[in-house]
C-alpha positions in Angstrom: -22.2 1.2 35.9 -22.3 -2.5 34.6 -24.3 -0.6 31.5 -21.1 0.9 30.6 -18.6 -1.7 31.1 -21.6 -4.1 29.0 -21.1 -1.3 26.0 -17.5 -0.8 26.8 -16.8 -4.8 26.1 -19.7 -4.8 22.9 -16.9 -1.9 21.6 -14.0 -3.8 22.5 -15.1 -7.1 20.8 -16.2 -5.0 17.6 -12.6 -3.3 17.1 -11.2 -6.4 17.5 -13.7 -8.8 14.9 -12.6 -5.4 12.5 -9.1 -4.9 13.2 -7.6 -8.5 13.8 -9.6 -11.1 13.4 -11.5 -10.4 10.0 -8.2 -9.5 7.8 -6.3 -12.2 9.1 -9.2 -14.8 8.3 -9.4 -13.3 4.8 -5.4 -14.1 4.8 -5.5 -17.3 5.7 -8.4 -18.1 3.1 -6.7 -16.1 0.3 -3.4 -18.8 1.1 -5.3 -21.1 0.9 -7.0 -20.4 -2.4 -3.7 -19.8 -3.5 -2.2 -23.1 -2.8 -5.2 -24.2 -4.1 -5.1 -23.1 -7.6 -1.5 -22.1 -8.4 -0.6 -19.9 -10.7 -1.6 -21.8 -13.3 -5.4 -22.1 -12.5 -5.8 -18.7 -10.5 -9.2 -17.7 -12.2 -10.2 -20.9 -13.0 -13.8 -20.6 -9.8 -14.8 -24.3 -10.6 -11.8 -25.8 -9.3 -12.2 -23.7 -5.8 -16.3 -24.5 -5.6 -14.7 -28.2 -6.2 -11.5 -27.9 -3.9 -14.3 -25.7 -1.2 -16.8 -29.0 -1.5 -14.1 -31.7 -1.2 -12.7 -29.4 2.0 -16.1 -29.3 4.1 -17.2 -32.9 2.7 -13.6 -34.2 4.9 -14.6 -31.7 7.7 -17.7 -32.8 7.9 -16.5 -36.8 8.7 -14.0 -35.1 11.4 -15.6 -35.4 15.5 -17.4 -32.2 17.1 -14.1 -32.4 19.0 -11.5 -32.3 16.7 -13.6 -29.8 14.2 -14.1 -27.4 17.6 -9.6 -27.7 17.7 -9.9 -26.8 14.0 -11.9 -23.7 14.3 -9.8 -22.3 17.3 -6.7 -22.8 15.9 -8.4 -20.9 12.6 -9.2 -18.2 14.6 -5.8 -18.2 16.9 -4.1 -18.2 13.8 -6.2 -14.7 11.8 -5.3 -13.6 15.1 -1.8 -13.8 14.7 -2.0 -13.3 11.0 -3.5 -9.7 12.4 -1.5 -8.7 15.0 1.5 -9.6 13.0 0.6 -7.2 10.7 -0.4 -4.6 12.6 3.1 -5.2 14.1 4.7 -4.9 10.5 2.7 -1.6 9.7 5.2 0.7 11.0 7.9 -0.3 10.0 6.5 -1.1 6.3 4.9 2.5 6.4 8.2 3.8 7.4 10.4 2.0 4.6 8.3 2.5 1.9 7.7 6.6 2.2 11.6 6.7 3.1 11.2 8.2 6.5 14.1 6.5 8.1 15.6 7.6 10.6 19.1 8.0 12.3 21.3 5.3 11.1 19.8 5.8 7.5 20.1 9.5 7.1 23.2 9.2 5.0 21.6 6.9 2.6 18.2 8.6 2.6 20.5 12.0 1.8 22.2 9.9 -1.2 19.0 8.4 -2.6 17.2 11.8 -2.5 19.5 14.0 -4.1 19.8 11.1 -7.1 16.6 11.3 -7.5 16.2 15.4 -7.4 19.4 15.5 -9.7 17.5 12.9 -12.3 14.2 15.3 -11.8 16.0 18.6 -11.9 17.5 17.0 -15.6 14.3 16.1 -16.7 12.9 19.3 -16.0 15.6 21.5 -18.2 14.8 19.2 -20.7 11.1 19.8 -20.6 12.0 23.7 -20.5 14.5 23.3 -23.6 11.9 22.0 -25.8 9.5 24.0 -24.7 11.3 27.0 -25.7 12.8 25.1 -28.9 9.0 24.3 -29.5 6.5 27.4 -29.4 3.7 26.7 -28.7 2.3 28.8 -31.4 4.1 26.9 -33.8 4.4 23.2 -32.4 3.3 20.2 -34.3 1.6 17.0 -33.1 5.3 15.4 -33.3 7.0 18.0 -31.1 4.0 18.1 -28.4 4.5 14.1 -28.5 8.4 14.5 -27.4 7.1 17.0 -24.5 4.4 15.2 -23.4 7.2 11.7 -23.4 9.4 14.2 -21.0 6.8 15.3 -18.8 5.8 11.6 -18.5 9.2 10.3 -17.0 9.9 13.6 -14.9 5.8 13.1 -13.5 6.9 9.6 -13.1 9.5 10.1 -11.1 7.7 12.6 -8.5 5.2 15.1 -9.4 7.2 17.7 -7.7 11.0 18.3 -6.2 12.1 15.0 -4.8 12.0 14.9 -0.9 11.8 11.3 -0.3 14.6 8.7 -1.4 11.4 6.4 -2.6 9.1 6.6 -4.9 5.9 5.6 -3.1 7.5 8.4 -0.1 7.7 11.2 -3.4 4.1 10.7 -4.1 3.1 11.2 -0.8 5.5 14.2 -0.9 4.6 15.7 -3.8 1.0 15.8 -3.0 2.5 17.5 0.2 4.2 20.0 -1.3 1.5 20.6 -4.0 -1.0 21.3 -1.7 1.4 23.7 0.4 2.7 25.2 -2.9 -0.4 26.0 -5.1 -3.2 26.5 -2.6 -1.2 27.6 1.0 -2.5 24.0 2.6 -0.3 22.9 5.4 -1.3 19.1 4.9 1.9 18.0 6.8 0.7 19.3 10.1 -2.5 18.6 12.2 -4.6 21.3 13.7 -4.4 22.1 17.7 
């Protein structure tokens, strides 16, 4: 039994290195690069390998002690920098594919049916030059001024609008693609 609850914890510390501990180190590091450099000097490598060795040369004069404090409160903070955004997921995941709920549904109704309205006009205009263009007959001009329509109606969602956002329409119209062309239900998981 103490084999299991040995493997058990080895599993345990793995998720969390993976899930907390490893993107919230590579936070704090990418701050502090940032800080670092600026905008100005973003790409500019020698002045991190020269901020990097001016950082370890001033840890490297600080106590056993006091560099011990500094690497837990490195790690306590990746820790927080990790949970905080697993805490944020949710709600991020939720706002940006417009999946909101209750109190929202009005606006979610508003911002979805501007956005099908601004697709549906696209889309008669795509059809009306496509019949005022044959294709028989269409020049590299006229295939131009399609190809600009289809552009801003595929930019807008690649099929009918069911999300009041665009990142939620992509998502969406991959959906309803899938469903549509090929008889996929991508929305729902198997039993």
């Amino acid at each position: 039994m103490s084999g299991f609850f040995q493997e058990l914890a080895k599993k345990l510390a793995e998720r969390w290195v993976t899930l907390l501990l490893l993107p919230g180190a590579l936070f704090i590091v990418l701050v502090w690069l940032g800080s670092a450099l600026g905008h100005a000097h973003a790409l500019d490598w020698s002045i991190v390998s020269h901020r990097f060795a001016g950082t370890t040369t001033s840890l490297s004069r600080l106590t056993g002690a006091t560099q011990g404090v500094l690497v837990v409160a490195l790690l306590l903070g990746a820790i927080g920098v990790g949970l905080g955004a697993q805490a944020l997921a949710g709600i991020t995941r939720t706002i940006w594919l417009g999946t909101w709920s209750q109190p929202f549904t009005p606006l979610r109704r508003r911002l979805t049916a501007h956005r099908e309205t601004r697709w549906t006009k696209l889309v008669a205009e795509r059809r009306q030059l496509q019949t005022a263009y044959p294709q028989a007959s269409r020049t590299p001009a006229q295939q131009d001024d399609l190809d600009a329509v289809a552009a801003r109606m595929n930019y807008l969602a690649l099929s009918r609008p069911g999300r009041p956002t665009w990142m939620g329409d992509r998502m969406y119209g991959v959906e309803a693609i899938a469903r549509n062309r090929y008889g996929l239900d991508a929305s729902s998981s198997p039993p």
